[in-house]
C-alpha positions in Angstrom: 103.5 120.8 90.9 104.4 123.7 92.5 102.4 123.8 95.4 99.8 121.3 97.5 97.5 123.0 98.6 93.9 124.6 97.6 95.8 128.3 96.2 97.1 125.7 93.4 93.5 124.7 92.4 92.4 127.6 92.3 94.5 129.1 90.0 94.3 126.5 87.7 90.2 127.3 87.9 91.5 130.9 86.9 94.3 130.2 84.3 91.8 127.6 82.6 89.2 130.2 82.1 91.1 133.4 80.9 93.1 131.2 78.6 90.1 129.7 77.1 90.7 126.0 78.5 87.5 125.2 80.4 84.8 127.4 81.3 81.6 127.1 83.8 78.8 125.5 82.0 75.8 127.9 81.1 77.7 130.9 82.8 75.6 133.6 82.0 72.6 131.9 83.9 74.3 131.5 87.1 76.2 127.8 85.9 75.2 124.6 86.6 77.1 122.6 89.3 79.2 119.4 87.9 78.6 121.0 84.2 81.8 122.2 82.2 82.7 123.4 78.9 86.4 122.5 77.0 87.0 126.0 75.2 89.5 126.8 72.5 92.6 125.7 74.3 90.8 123.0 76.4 89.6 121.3 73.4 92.4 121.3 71.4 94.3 119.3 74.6 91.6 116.9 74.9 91.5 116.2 70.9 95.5 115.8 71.7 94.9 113.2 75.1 92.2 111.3 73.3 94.5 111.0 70.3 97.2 109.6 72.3 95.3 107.4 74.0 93.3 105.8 71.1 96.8 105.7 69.5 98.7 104.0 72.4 95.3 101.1 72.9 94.2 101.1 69.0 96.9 101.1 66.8 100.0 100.5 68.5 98.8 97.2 69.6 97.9 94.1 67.7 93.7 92.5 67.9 92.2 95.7 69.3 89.3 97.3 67.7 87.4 100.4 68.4 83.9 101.4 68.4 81.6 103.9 68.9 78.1 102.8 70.7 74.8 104.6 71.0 73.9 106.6 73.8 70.9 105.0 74.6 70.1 101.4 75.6 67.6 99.3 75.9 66.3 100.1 79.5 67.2 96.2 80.6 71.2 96.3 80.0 71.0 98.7 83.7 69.5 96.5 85.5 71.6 93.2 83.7 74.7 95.7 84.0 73.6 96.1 88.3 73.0 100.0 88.0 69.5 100.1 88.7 70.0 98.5 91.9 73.4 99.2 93.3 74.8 102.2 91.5 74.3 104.2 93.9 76.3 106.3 96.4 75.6 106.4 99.9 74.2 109.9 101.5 73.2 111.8 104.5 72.1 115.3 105.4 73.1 117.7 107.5 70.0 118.9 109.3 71.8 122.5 109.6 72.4 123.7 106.6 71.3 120.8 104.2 74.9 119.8 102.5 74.9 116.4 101.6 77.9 114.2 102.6 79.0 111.0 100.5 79.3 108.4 104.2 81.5 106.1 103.0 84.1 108.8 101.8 84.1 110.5 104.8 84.0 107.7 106.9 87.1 107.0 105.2 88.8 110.1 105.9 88.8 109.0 109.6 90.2 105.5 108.7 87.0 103.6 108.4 86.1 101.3 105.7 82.6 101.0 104.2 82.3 97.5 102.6 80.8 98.8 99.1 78.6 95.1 99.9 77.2 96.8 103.3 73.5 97.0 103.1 71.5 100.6 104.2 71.1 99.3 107.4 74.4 97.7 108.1 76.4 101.3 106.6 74.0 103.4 109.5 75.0 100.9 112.2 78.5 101.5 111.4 78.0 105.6 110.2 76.2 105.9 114.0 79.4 104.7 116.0 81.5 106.9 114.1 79.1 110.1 113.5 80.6 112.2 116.5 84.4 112.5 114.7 82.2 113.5 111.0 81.5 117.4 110.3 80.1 119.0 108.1 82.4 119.9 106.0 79.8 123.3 105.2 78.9 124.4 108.5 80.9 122.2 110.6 77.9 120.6 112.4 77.7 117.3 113.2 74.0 116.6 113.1 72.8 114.4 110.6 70.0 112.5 109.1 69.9 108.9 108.2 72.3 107.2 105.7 70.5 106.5 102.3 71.6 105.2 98.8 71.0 107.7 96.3 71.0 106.2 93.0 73.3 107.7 90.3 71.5 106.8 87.4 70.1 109.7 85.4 66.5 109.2 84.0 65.6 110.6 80.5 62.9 109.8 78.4 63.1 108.4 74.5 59.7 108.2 71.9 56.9 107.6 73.7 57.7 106.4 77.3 54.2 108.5 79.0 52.0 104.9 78.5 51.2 103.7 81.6 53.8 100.6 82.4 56.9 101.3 80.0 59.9 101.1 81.1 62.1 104.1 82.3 65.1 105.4 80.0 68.5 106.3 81.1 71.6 108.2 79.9 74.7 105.9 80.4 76.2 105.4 83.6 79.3 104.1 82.3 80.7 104.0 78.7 82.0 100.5 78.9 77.9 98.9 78.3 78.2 99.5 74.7 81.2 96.9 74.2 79.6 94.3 76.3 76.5 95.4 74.1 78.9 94.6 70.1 81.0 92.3 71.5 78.9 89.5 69.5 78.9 91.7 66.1 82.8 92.6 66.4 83.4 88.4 67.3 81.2 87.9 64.0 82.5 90.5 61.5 85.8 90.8 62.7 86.3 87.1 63.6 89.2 88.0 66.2 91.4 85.9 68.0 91.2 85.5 71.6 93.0 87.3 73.1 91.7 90.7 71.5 90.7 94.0 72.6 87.4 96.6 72.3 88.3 99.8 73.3 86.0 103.0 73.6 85.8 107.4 74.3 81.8 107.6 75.0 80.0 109.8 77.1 79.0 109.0 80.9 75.9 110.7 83.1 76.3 110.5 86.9 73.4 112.2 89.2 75.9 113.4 91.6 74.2 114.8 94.5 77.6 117.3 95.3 80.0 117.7 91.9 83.1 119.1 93.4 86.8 119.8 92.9 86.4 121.7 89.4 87.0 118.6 86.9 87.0 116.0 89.1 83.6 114.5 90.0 81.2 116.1 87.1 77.7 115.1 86.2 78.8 114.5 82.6 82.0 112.8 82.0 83.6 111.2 78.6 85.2 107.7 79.6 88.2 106.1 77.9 87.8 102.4 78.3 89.5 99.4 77.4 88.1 95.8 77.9 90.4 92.6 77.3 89.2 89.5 76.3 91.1 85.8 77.6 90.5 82.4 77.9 89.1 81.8 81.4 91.6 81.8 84.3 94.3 83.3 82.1 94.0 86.4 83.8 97.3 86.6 85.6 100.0 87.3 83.4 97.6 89.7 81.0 96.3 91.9 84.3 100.4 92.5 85.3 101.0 93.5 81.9 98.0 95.8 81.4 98.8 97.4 84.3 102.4 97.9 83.5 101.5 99.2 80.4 98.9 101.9 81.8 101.5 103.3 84.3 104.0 103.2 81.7 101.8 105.2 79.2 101.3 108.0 82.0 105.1 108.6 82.3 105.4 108.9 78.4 102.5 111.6 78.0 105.3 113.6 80.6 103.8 112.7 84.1 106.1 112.8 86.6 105.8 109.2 88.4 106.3 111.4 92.0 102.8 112.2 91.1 101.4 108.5 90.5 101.1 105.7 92.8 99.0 102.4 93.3 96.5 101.6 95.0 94.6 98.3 95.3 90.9 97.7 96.2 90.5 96.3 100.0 86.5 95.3 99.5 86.2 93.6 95.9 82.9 93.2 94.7 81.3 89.7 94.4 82.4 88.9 90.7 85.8 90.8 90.6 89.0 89.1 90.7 91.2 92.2 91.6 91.1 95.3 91.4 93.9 98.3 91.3 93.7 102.3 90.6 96.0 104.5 89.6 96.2 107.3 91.9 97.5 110.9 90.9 98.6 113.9 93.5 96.0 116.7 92.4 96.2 119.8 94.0 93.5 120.5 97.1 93.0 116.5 96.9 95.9 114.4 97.2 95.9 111.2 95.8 92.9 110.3 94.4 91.6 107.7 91.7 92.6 108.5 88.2 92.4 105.0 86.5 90.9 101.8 87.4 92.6 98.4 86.1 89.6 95.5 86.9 89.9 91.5 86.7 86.2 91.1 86.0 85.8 87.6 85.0 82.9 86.2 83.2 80.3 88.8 85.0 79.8 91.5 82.4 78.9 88.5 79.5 77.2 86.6 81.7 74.7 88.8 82.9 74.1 90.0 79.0 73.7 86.9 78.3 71.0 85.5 81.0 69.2 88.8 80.3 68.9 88.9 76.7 69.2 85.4 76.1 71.5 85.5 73.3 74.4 83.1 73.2 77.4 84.8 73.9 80.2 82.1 74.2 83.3 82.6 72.0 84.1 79.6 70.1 88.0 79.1 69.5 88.1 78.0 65.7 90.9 76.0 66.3 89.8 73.6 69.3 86.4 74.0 68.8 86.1 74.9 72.7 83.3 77.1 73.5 83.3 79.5 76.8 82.6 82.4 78.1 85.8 84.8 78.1 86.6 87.0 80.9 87.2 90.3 80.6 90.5 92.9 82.1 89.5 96.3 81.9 90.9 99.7 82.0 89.0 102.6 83.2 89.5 106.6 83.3 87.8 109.5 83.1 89.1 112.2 80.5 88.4 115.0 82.6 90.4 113.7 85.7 93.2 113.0 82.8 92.6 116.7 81.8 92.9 118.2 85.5 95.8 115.7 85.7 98.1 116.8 83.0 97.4 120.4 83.4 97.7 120.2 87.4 101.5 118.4 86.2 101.9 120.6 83.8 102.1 123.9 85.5 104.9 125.7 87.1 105.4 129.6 88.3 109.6 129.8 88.0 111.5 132.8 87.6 112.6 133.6 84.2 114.4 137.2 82.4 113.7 139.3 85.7 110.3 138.7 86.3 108.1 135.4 87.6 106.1 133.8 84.6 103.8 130.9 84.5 104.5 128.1 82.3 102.3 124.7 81.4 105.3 122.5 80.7 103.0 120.0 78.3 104.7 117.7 76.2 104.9 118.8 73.1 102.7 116.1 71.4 99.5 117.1 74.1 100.1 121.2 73.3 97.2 122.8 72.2 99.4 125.1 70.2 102.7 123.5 68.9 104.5 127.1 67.2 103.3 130.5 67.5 104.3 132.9 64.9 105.1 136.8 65.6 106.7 139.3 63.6 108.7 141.6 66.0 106.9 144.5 65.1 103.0 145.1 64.0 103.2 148.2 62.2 105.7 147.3 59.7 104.1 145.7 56.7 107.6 143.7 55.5 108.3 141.4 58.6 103.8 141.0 59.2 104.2 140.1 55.1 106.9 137.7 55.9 105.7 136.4 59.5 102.3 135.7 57.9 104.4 133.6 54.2 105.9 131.9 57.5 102.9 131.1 59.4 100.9 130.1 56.5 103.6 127.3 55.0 104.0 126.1 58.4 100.3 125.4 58.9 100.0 123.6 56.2 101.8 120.2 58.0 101.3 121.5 61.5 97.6 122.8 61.8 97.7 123.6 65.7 99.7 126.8 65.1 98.6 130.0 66.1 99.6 133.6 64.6 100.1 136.1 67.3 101.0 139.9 66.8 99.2 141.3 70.1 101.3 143.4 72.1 105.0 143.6 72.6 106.7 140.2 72.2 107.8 139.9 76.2 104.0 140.0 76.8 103.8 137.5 73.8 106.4 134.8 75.5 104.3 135.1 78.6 101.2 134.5 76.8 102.5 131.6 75.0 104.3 130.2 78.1 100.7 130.0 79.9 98.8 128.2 77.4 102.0 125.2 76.9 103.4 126.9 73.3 106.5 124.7 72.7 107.9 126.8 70.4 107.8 130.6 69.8 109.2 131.7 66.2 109.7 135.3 65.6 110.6 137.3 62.3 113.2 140.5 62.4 114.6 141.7 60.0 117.6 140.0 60.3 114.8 137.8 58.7 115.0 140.4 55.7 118.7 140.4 55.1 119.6 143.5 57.5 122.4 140.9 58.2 123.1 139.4 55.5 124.2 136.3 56.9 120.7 135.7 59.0 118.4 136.1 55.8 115.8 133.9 55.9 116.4 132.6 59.5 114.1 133.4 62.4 114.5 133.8 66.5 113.4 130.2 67.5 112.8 130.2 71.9 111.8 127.3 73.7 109.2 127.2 75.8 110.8 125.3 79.3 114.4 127.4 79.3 113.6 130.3 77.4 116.5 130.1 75.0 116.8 131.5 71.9 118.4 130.3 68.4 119.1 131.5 65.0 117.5 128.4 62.7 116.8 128.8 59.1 113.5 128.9 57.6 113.2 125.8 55.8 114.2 123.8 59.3 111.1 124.8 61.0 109.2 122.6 60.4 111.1 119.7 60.4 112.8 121.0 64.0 108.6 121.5 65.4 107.8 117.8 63.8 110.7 116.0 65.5 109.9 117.3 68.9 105.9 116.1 68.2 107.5 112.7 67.9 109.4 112.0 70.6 
């Protein structure tokens, strides 16, 4: 990144919005806080990270299957899943201005631990001793009320839920229900053998009392999640490797590993074996959660299965043995993995006289792999030939974008802001005023800025070969 502080937040904010990345949800109504929309460009890039990750936990490994849940659950997998009685985060208020401050976070900030296990009581005891070195980080008082859980849960309502005793409905608090929820159907149709993966992209609600920090803490989230299924106690070997392989898959989507670190749970909740995140330097924040990697044992299944009463013990067809598997999962929010690969991504350098700014994706996550100018707008041969150009190219490579607006210095710059790999310009050189450049076009790259003569029929096979690597 090029800087640390809050001025590099902010203007990734601004760059996101003018080039079409993310915008404030319901603008023109004033917004709505925790709410954002992916535009054009931001789209595109998430289509491109979801892609990569489906690819890297889908197909390039062996006994994973995907799915695709429902939204809605039956009201009695949150309170078998815990998240109708301890998803919750814990709050007070500042009896100045009325900002509400997550304890246990700030707390934190001064070197104190909340156990997550504390009870209301027990987190007040502790929030008291320590309430003098707390501000507000709005008004800078430090008066506050009571520490209270605030669940996160966010109530909706489904059919006919006015009758007087029905149960309440709730959007998804986490994504990863649903493959708890099929793991029975994909062990019956797809009769896998253990070990085997289910992995999911589905939609996540949180009541957040205080969304902050643009994309990272929203009120709706997509979750990419992974859950691994072994034999019971054969945890050790499978967590190392998953976690090797998460940090390794960060590095090849072109983070730099300055940027990552580790960092392991110190209070573990009841059921959980370990527990490790994967931490990324974002700008205004520091390090800061990006992925979890959990050793959950038998909980998730277990409580499915005392709730619903279903039997769901995996029988190994070749012993016979029946049991319970436990479960390794993977964890991470696309929008953090958005604000983390953009927040990498960007650089202000000098480049041709002038400073630019440049979003240094790799190629495969671009929104736009090639743009496509002619060097001049009002001549009719090199727009007739730019546009035969642009038109066979997006044929193979459909995230190409034609661009004849302004001069082409203004063009690079344009490009360079929005991640374009690769700028391709006809001239007419292109038209055989040389006659040994015919049919070859100016080809710059976006990280150095240098330009080459390649011929026509190249381009695409030159734009491919960089998507691959």
């Amino acid at each position: 990144m090029a800087e640390s502080d809050n001025t590099l937040m902010e203007k990734i904010v601004s760059l996101c919005k003018r080039r079409g990345f993310v915008y404030p949800g319901s603008e023109i109504y004033g917004g709505l806080a925790g709410i954002y929309d992916f535009g054009p460009r931001g789209v595109e890039l998430l289509n491109n990270l979801k892609a990569a990750w489906w690819r890297a936990n889908v197909y390039d490994k062996e006994n994973h299957f995907g799915l695709d849940s429902g939204m809605f659950k039956n009201p009695r997998v949150w309170e078998a899943s815990g998240h109708t009685s301890g998803f919750s985060d814990p709050l007070a208020e500042c009896r100045k201005c009325n900002a509400r401050i997550r304890v246990d976070k700030e707390l934190g900030k001064i070197g104190v631990t909340a156990d997550e296990k504390m009870s209301e009581q027990a987190l007040n005891e502790l929030f008291d001793a320590h309430r003098a070195k707390i501000a507000c980080p709005n008004c800078g008082k430090k008066d506050f009320t009571p520490v209270r859980a605030f669940n996160l849960l966010v109530k909706t309502n489904l059919g006919d839920f006015t009758s007087e005793g029905s149960e309440p409905v709730y959007l998804p608090g986490e994504a990863c229900q649903g493959i708890y929820l099929d793991y029975k159907n994909i062990v019956d149709s797809m009769q896998p053998k253990i070990p085997f993966g289910i992995v999911q992209i589905g939609k996540a609600f949180r009541n957040e009392i205080s969304p902050r920090n643009f994309l990272f803490r929203l009120r709706e989230l997509e979750q990419a999640d992974t859950q691994f299924f072994i034999k019971p106690h054969q945890n050790k070997e499978a967590y190392e490797k998953i976690k090797q392989d998460r940090w390794n898959w960060y590095l090849s989507i072109g983070i730099r590993e300055e940027n990552l670190r580790w960092k392991q749970h110190e209070n573990l909740v009841f059921y959980a074996k370990d527990a490790w995140d994967i931490e990324y330097n974002f700008p205004s924040l520091g390090f800061d959660e990006l992925e979890g990697i959990h050793d959950r044992t038998d909980y998730d299944l277990s409580q499915h299965m005392k709730f619903s009463g279903v039997d769901l013990q995996y029988v190994d067809q070749e012993s016979g043995e029946k049991f319970i598997p436990w479960i390794l999962e993977t964890s991470v929010g696309l929008s953090r993995m958005f604000l983390a690969v953009i927040s990498d991504a960007y650089y202000e350098d000098e480049l041709g006289g002038g400073t630019r700014v440049v979003l240094r994706f790799h190629p495969r996550l671009a929104p736009v792999k090639a743009a496509v100018f002619p060097l001049l707008k009002n001549k009719p041969e090199l727009v007739a030939k730019a546009r035969e150009v642009y038109l066979a190219l997006k044929k193979d490579i459909p995230q190409i974008m034609w661009d004849d607006n302004g001069n082409v210095g203004k063009r690079y710059r344009r490009q360079d802001e929005i991640g374009t790999p690769w700028c391709i310009t006809i001239d007419f050189d292109t038209l055989g005023e040389t006659p040994d450049l015919k049919d070859t076009v100016t080809l710059r790259d976006r990280d150095t800025g240098q330009q080459e003569r390649v011929a026509i029929s190249d381009l695409k096979a030159r734009i491919q070969d960089s998507l691959a690597q």
